[in-house]
Structures are given as structure tokens and as C-alpha cells.
N, C-alpha and C positions, 0 to 999 in steps of 0.2 A: 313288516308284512307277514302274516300267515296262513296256512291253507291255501295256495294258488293253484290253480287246478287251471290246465291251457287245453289246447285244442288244434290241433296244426290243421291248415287250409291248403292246399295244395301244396307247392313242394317241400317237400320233408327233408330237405338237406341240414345238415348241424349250422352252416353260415348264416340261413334264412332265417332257421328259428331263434336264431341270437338275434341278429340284425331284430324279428321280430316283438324280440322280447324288450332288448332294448328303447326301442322307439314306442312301443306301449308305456312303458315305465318312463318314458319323455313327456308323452302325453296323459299322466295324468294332472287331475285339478284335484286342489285344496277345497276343503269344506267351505271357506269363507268367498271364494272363487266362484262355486256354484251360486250360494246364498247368495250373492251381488248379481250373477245373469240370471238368478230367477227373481228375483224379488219379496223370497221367504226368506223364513229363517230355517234352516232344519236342526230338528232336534233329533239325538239318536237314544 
């Protein structure tokens, strides 16, 4: 990954924002993941 740029939403303590970082970086999806729930193909 490069260039992350976050945004904190309410509370701003250092636990939240890991906890939040973490579970973002849980969820994300693979290219081929997308492509399959939409029914394209994407090309970059």
C-alpha cells in the first residue's frame, strides 16, 4: 500500500484508531472479488 491518507470520526483515542485501522485493512476485497459481485470485469 501507498499514499494512505485516514480521517478519524469521533473518538480520537490511539486504541480506536488502531482497532480502526485494523478492521478496515480486514475488510478490504480483492480485484477479482469485486469482479465476481459485480459482474464486470475491471480493468485499471
Amino acid at each position: 500500500m501507498r499514499d494512505v491518507l485516514t480521517k478519524a470520526l469521533g473518538s480520537t483515542t490511539s486504541v480506536n484508531l488502531v482497532r480502526a485501522t485494523v478492521d478496515g485493512l480486514r475488510n478490504l476485497r480483492s480485484k477479482a472479488t469485486i469482479e465476481q459481485s459485480r459482474g464486470v470485469k475491471i480493468t485499471i
